[in-house]
C-alpha positions in Angstrom: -31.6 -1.1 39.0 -30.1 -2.1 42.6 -31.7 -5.1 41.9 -30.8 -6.4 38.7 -27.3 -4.4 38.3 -25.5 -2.7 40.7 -25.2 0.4 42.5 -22.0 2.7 41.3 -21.0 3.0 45.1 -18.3 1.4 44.5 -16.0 4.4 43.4 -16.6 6.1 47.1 -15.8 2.8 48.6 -13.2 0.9 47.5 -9.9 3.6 48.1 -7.4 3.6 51.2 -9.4 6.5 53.2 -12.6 4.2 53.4 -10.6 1.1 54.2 -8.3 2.7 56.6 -11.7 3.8 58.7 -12.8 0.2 58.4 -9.2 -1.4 59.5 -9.9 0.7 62.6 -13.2 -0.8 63.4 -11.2 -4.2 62.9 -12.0 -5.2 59.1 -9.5 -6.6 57.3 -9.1 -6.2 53.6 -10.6 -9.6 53.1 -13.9 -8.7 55.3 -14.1 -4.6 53.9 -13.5 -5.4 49.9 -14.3 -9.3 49.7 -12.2 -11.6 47.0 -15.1 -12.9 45.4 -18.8 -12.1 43.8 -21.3 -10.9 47.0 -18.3 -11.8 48.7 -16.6 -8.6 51.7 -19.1 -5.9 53.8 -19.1 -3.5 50.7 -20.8 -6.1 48.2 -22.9 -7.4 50.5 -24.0 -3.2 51.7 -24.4 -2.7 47.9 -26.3 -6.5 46.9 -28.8 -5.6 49.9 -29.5 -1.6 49.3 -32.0 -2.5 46.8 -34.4 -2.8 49.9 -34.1 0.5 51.5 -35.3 1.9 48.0 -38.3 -0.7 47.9 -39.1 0.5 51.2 -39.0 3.9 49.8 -41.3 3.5 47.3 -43.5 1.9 49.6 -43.5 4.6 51.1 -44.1 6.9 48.6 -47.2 5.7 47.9 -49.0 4.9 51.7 -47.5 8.4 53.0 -50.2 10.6 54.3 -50.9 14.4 56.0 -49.0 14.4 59.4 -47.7 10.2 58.9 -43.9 12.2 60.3 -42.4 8.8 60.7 -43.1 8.2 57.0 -41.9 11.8 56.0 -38.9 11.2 57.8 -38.2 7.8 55.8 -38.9 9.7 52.3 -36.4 12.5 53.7 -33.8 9.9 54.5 -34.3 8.3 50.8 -33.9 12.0 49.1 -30.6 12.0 51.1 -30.0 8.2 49.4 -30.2 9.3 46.0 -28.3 12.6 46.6 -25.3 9.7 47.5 -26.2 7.8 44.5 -26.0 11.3 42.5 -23.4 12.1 44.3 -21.6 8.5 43.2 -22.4 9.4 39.4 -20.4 12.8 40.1 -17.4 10.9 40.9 -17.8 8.0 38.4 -17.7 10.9 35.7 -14.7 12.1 36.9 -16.3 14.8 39.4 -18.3 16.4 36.4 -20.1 19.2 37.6 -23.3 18.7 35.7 -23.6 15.1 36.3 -24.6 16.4 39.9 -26.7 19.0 38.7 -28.9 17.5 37.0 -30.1 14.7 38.8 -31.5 17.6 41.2 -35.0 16.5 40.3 -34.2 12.9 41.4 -33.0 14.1 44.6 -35.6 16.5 45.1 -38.8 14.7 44.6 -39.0 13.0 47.9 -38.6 16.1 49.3 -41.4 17.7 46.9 -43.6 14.8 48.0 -42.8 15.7 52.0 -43.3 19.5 51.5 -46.9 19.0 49.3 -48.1 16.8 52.4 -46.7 19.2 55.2 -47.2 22.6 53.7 -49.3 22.2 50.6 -49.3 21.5 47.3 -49.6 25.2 46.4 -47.3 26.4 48.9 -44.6 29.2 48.2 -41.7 26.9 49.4 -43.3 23.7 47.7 -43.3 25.7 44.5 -40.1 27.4 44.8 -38.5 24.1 45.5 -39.8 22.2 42.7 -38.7 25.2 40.2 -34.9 24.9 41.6 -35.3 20.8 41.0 -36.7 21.6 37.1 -33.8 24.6 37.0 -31.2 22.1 38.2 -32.1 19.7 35.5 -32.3 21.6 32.9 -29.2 23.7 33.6 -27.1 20.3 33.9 -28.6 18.9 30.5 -27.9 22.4 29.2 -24.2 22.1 29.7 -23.7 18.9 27.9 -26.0 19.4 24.9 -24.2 23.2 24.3 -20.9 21.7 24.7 -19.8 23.5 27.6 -19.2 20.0 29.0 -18.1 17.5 26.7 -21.5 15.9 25.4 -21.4 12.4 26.1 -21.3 10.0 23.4 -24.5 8.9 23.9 -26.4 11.7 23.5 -25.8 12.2 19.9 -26.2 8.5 19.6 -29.6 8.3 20.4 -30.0 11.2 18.5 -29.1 9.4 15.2 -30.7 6.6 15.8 -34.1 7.6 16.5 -34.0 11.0 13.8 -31.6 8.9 11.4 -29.7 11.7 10.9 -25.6 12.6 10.6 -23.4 13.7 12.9 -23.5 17.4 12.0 -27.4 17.2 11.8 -27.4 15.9 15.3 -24.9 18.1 16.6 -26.9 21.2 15.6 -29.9 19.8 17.3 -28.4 18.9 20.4 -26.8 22.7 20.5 -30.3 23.9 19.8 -31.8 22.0 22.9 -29.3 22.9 25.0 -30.1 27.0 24.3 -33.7 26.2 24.3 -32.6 24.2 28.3 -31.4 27.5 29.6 -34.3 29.4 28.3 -36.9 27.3 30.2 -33.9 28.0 33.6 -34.6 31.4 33.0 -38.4 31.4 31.8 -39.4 29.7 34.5 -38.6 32.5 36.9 -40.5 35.1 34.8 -44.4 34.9 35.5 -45.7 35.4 32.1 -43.6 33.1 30.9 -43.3 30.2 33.5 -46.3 28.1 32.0 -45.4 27.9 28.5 -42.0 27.0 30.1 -42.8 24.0 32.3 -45.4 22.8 29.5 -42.5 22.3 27.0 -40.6 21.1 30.0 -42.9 18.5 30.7 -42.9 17.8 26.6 -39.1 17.5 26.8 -38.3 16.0 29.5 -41.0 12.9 28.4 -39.1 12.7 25.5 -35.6 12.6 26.8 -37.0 10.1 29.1 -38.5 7.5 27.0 -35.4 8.4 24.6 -33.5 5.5 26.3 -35.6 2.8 25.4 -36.7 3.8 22.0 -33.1 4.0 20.9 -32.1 0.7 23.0 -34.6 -1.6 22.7 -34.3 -4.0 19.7 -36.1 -7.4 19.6 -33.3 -9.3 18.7 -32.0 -8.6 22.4 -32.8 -10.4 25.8 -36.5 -9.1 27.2 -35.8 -6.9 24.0 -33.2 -4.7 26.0 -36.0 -4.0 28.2 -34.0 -4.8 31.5 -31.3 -2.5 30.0 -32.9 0.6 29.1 -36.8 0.3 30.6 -35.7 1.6 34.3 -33.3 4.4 32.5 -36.9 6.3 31.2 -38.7 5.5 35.0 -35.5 7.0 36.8 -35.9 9.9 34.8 -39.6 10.4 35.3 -38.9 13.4 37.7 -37.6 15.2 34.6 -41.4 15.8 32.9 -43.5 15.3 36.2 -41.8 17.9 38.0 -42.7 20.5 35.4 -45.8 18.6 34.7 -46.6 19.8 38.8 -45.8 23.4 38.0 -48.1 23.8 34.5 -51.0 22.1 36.7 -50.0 24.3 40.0 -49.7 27.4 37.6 -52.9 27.5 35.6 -55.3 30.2 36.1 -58.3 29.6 38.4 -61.8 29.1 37.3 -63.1 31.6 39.5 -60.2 34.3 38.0 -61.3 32.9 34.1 -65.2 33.6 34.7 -64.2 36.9 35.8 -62.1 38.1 33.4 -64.7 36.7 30.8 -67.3 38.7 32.5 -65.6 42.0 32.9 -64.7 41.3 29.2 -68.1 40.8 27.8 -70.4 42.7 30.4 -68.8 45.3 32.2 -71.4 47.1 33.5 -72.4 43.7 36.1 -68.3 44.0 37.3 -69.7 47.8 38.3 -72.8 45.9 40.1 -70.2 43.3 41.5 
Protein backbone atom coordinates (compact mmCIF):
# COMPACT_ATOMS: atom_id res chain seq x y z
CA UNK A 1 0.00 0.00 0.00
CA UNK A 2 3.11 2.37 0.97
CA UNK A 3 4.36 1.21 -2.05
CA UNK A 4 1.96 1.67 -4.79
CA UNK A 5 -0.22 4.54 -3.07
CA UNK A 6 0.52 6.54 -0.28
CA UNK A 7 0.57 6.67 3.31
CA UNK A 8 -2.38 9.07 4.90
CA UNK A 9 0.49 10.78 7.09
CA UNK A 10 -0.03 13.49 5.60
CA UNK A 11 -2.98 15.01 7.70
CA UNK A 12 -0.49 14.89 11.04
CA UNK A 13 2.14 16.49 8.90
CA UNK A 14 1.38 19.17 6.83
CA UNK A 15 -0.18 21.93 9.73
CA UNK A 16 1.73 24.96 11.35
CA UNK A 17 2.69 22.95 14.72
CA UNK A 18 4.67 20.34 12.65
CA UNK A 19 6.25 22.97 10.47
CA UNK A 20 7.00 25.39 13.13
CA UNK A 21 9.10 22.40 14.98
CA UNK A 22 10.87 21.85 11.64
CA UNK A 23 11.57 25.87 10.98
CA UNK A 24 13.40 25.47 14.29
CA UNK A 25 15.64 22.65 13.22
CA UNK A 26 16.27 25.07 10.10
CA UNK A 27 13.70 23.74 7.29
CA UNK A 28 12.21 26.07 5.35
CA UNK A 29 8.78 25.54 3.89
CA UNK A 30 10.31 24.62 0.66
CA UNK A 31 12.64 21.75 2.31
CA UNK A 32 9.61 20.60 5.17
CA UNK A 33 6.47 20.50 2.55
CA UNK A 34 8.22 20.34 -1.00
CA UNK A 35 6.48 22.15 -4.17
CA UNK A 36 6.48 19.28 -6.31
CA UNK A 37 5.75 15.23 -6.51
CA UNK A 38 8.58 13.31 -4.08
CA UNK A 39 9.60 16.65 -3.85
CA UNK A 40 10.26 18.34 0.44
CA UNK A 41 11.40 15.95 3.73
CA UNK A 42 7.73 14.90 4.34
CA UNK A 43 7.22 13.15 0.76
CA UNK A 44 10.39 11.89 0.60
CA UNK A 45 9.74 10.28 4.85
CA UNK A 46 6.34 9.00 3.35
CA UNK A 47 7.83 7.71 -0.57
CA UNK A 48 10.56 5.78 1.52
CA UNK A 49 8.39 4.27 4.68
CA UNK A 50 7.37 1.52 2.60
CA UNK A 51 10.74 -0.14 3.66
CA UNK A 52 10.49 -0.14 7.32
CA UNK A 53 7.21 -2.21 6.77
CA UNK A 54 9.11 -4.68 4.31
CA UNK A 55 11.57 -5.01 6.97
CA UNK A 56 8.81 -5.75 9.25
CA UNK A 57 7.44 -8.45 7.51
CA UNK A 58 10.72 -9.81 7.13
CA UNK A 59 10.77 -9.92 10.24
CA UNK A 60 7.76 -11.48 11.04
CA UNK A 61 8.50 -14.36 9.38
CA UNK A 62 12.55 -15.15 10.47
CA UNK A 63 11.67 -14.11 14.28
CA UNK A 64 12.45 -16.83 16.64
CA UNK A 65 12.37 -17.76 20.77
CA UNK A 66 14.68 -15.22 22.58
CA UNK A 67 15.91 -13.38 18.72
CA UNK A 68 15.15 -9.82 21.38
CA UNK A 69 16.68 -7.64 18.70
CA UNK A 70 13.93 -8.95 16.32
CA UNK A 71 11.16 -8.70 19.04
CA UNK A 72 12.11 -5.33 19.53
CA UNK A 73 11.85 -4.45 15.59
CA UNK A 74 8.19 -6.18 15.56
CA UNK A 75 7.39 -4.00 18.78
CA UNK A 76 8.64 -0.84 17.03
CA UNK A 77 6.32 -1.78 13.77
CA UNK A 78 3.08 -2.39 16.15
CA UNK A 79 3.90 1.12 17.35
CA UNK A 80 4.12 2.03 13.30
CA UNK A 81 0.73 0.94 12.55
CA UNK A 82 -0.77 2.32 15.83
CA UNK A 83 0.48 5.92 13.89
CA UNK A 84 -0.90 4.75 10.65
CA UNK A 85 -4.26 3.97 12.74
CA UNK A 86 -3.78 6.69 14.51
CA UNK A 87 -3.55 8.87 10.93
CA UNK A 88 -6.91 7.16 9.78
CA UNK A 89 -8.47 8.58 13.22
CA UNK A 90 -7.70 11.94 12.04
CA UNK A 91 -8.37 11.60 8.39
CA UNK A 92 -12.00 10.62 9.53
CA UNK A 93 -12.35 13.53 11.30
CA UNK A 94 -11.08 12.03 14.84
CA UNK A 95 -13.79 9.23 14.60
CA UNK A 96 -13.59 7.23 17.57
CA UNK A 97 -14.12 3.89 16.05
CA UNK A 98 -11.93 4.35 13.18
CA UNK A 99 -9.21 3.88 16.04
CA UNK A 100 -10.84 1.15 17.60
CA UNK A 101 -11.05 -1.03 15.29
CA UNK A 102 -7.84 -1.31 13.73
CA UNK A 103 -6.80 -2.70 17.27
CA UNK A 104 -6.15 -6.09 15.71
CA UNK A 105 -3.78 -4.46 13.16
CA UNK A 106 -1.96 -2.85 15.87
CA UNK A 107 -1.89 -5.66 18.10
CA UNK A 108 -0.64 -8.57 16.13
CA UNK A 109 3.03 -7.78 16.19
CA UNK A 110 2.67 -7.60 19.62
CA UNK A 111 0.63 -11.11 19.64
CA UNK A 112 3.41 -12.49 17.58
CA UNK A 113 6.25 -11.06 20.36
CA UNK A 114 4.14 -12.25 23.35
CA UNK A 115 3.47 -16.15 21.66
CA UNK A 116 7.46 -16.19 21.22
CA UNK A 117 8.33 -14.74 24.75
CA UNK A 118 5.62 -16.11 26.97
CA UNK A 119 3.75 -18.77 25.04
CA UNK A 120 1.28 -19.32 22.77
CA UNK A 121 -1.17 -20.40 25.52
CA UNK A 122 -0.11 -17.84 27.91
CA UNK A 123 -2.81 -15.89 30.14
CA UNK A 124 -1.42 -12.50 28.89
CA UNK A 125 -0.95 -13.81 25.16
CA UNK A 126 -4.60 -14.76 25.34
CA UNK A 127 -5.96 -11.91 27.16
CA UNK A 128 -4.32 -9.74 24.68
CA UNK A 129 -5.49 -11.16 21.58
CA UNK A 130 -9.27 -11.18 23.00
CA UNK A 131 -8.91 -7.17 23.70
CA UNK A 132 -7.45 -6.96 19.82
CA UNK A 133 -10.71 -9.25 18.54
CA UNK A 134 -12.97 -6.96 21.25
CA UNK A 135 -11.50 -3.80 19.75
CA UNK A 136 -12.44 -4.81 16.31
CA UNK A 137 -15.51 -5.92 16.69
CA UNK A 138 -16.69 -3.13 18.97
CA UNK A 139 -15.43 -0.42 16.28
CA UNK A 140 -17.23 -2.32 13.39
CA UNK A 141 -20.15 -2.56 15.80
CA UNK A 142 -20.52 1.21 15.96
CA UNK A 143 -20.70 1.84 12.34
CA UNK A 144 -22.90 -1.05 11.23
CA UNK A 145 -25.60 -0.12 14.28
CA UNK A 146 -25.48 3.43 13.37
CA UNK A 147 -24.16 4.75 16.41
CA UNK A 148 -21.49 6.25 14.12
CA UNK A 149 -22.60 7.27 10.85
CA UNK A 150 -22.06 3.97 8.65
CA UNK A 151 -19.88 4.83 5.93
CA UNK A 152 -21.05 4.77 2.54
CA UNK A 153 -19.27 1.96 1.59
CA UNK A 154 -20.42 -0.36 3.76
CA UNK A 155 -23.79 -0.65 2.47
CA UNK A 156 -22.32 -0.45 -0.94
CA UNK A 157 -20.59 -3.57 -0.90
CA UNK A 158 -23.48 -4.81 0.68
CA UNK A 159 -25.66 -4.26 -2.48
CA UNK A 160 -23.42 -5.27 -4.68
CA UNK A 161 -22.39 -8.56 -3.68
CA UNK A 162 -26.22 -9.63 -2.02
CA UNK A 163 -28.00 -7.40 -4.90
CA UNK A 164 -30.22 -6.18 -2.59
CA UNK A 165 -31.94 -2.44 -1.68
CA UNK A 166 -31.12 -0.10 0.44
CA UNK A 167 -33.49 -0.94 3.22
CA UNK A 168 -32.59 -4.72 2.77
CA UNK A 169 -29.05 -3.77 3.36
CA UNK A 170 -29.62 -1.46 6.03
CA UNK A 171 -31.38 -4.14 8.11
CA UNK A 172 -28.46 -6.50 7.57
CA UNK A 173 -25.83 -4.26 8.36
CA UNK A 174 -27.92 -3.31 11.84
CA UNK A 175 -28.15 -7.06 12.31
CA UNK A 176 -24.19 -7.55 12.14
CA UNK A 177 -23.53 -4.86 14.05
CA UNK A 178 -25.83 -6.46 17.24
CA UNK A 179 -24.49 -9.78 16.36
CA UNK A 180 -20.48 -7.56 16.65
CA UNK A 181 -21.18 -6.69 20.21
CA UNK A 182 -22.46 -10.15 21.07
CA UNK A 183 -19.20 -11.89 20.07
CA UNK A 184 -17.42 -8.44 22.53
CA UNK A 185 -19.34 -9.75 25.09
CA UNK A 186 -19.32 -13.69 24.36
CA UNK A 187 -15.94 -13.78 24.14
CA UNK A 188 -15.47 -13.05 27.76
CA UNK A 189 -17.88 -15.74 28.93
CA UNK A 190 -16.25 -19.30 28.86
CA UNK A 191 -18.96 -21.39 27.57
CA UNK A 192 -19.46 -19.18 25.07
CA UNK A 193 -16.06 -17.82 23.83
CA UNK A 194 -15.55 -20.68 21.16
CA UNK A 195 -18.63 -20.49 19.29
CA UNK A 196 -17.77 -16.73 19.49
CA UNK A 197 -14.33 -16.50 17.88
CA UNK A 198 -15.44 -19.40 15.41
CA UNK A 199 -18.05 -17.00 13.86
CA UNK A 200 -15.53 -14.44 14.38
CA UNK A 201 -13.13 -15.97 12.33
CA UNK A 202 -16.23 -16.74 9.69
CA UNK A 203 -16.98 -12.95 9.78
CA UNK A 204 -14.19 -11.43 9.84
CA UNK A 205 -12.91 -13.69 6.48
CA UNK A 206 -15.81 -12.42 4.97
CA UNK A 207 -15.65 -8.71 5.70
CA UNK A 208 -12.08 -9.19 4.57
CA UNK A 209 -12.30 -10.60 1.16
CA UNK A 210 -15.58 -8.27 0.99
CA UNK A 211 -13.29 -5.53 -0.64
CA UNK A 212 -12.27 -7.33 -3.54
CA UNK A 213 -15.36 -9.21 -4.37
CA UNK A 214 -17.29 -6.07 -4.62
CA UNK A 215 -14.23 -4.03 -6.30
CA UNK A 216 -12.79 -6.10 -8.62
CA UNK A 217 -14.27 -6.02 -12.18
CA UNK A 218 -12.38 -7.18 -15.24
CA UNK A 219 -12.96 -4.31 -17.24
CA UNK A 220 -10.46 -2.43 -14.75
CA UNK A 221 -6.52 -2.23 -14.66
CA UNK A 222 -5.02 -5.72 -13.06
CA UNK A 223 -8.87 -6.04 -12.65
CA UNK A 224 -8.94 -3.60 -9.60
CA UNK A 225 -6.64 -5.96 -8.04
CA UNK A 226 -4.03 -3.20 -7.04
CA UNK A 227 -7.04 -1.28 -5.68
CA UNK A 228 -8.78 -3.59 -3.47
CA UNK A 229 -6.39 -6.92 -3.15
CA UNK A 230 -4.16 -5.42 -0.17
CA UNK A 231 -7.63 -3.89 1.48
CA UNK A 232 -8.63 -7.96 2.25
CA UNK A 233 -4.58 -8.78 3.40
CA UNK A 234 -4.53 -5.58 5.71
CA UNK A 235 -7.55 -6.88 7.27
CA UNK A 236 -6.34 -10.47 7.78
CA UNK A 237 -5.88 -9.84 11.56
CA UNK A 238 -9.66 -9.53 11.66
CA UNK A 239 -10.38 -13.68 11.18
CA UNK A 240 -6.82 -14.86 12.27
CA UNK A 241 -6.94 -13.34 15.48
CA UNK A 242 -10.14 -15.18 16.42
CA UNK A 243 -8.97 -17.97 14.21
CA UNK A 244 -5.83 -18.14 17.23
CA UNK A 245 -8.47 -18.16 20.06
CA UNK A 246 -10.92 -21.14 18.57
CA UNK A 247 -7.53 -23.23 17.99
CA UNK A 248 -6.07 -21.91 21.58
CA UNK A 249 -9.53 -22.65 23.14
CA UNK A 250 -10.50 -26.20 22.06
CA UNK A 251 -10.62 -28.90 24.49
CA UNK A 252 -7.61 -31.16 25.02
CA UNK A 253 -7.42 -34.66 23.77
CA UNK A 254 -6.32 -35.95 27.04
CA UNK A 255 -9.63 -33.89 28.78
CA UNK A 256 -11.98 -35.56 25.55
CA UNK A 257 -10.78 -39.25 26.24
CA UNK A 258 -11.65 -38.65 29.71
CA UNK A 259 -14.82 -37.35 29.69
CA UNK A 260 -15.64 -40.12 27.03
CA UNK A 261 -14.42 -42.65 29.52
CA UNK A 262 -16.05 -41.51 32.68
CA UNK A 263 -19.09 -41.33 30.23
CA UNK A 264 -19.16 -44.76 28.97
CA UNK A 265 -17.18 -46.79 31.76
CA UNK A 266 -17.32 -45.31 34.96
CA UNK A 267 -16.34 -47.88 37.09
CA UNK A 268 -12.39 -47.68 35.34
CA UNK A 269 -12.54 -43.54 36.40
CA UNK A 270 -13.09 -45.33 40.11
CA UNK A 271 -9.89 -47.67 39.17
CA UNK A 272 -8.16 -44.43 37.78
Amino acid sequence: MHFYWEGPYGVLLWHGTTYELANRFGFSWDDFVGSGAGDGLVQKWIARIWLLYLMCAFLSVTVREKSWIQMFGLVIGSGMLTLLSYAAYVSSQNQLPMFIEHGGQMLIPILLVMALAFGASHKATVITAMIALVMTFAGHGCYATGLWPTPGKFYAMTTLILGVEYPTAQALLRTAGILDFWVCIGICIPFLRRSCAFYATVWGCLTAIARPVAGMSWGLNYWGADQYMHEAVLRSPHFLIPLYLFLNWRQPRSAVNTDKLATTHPERMVDR
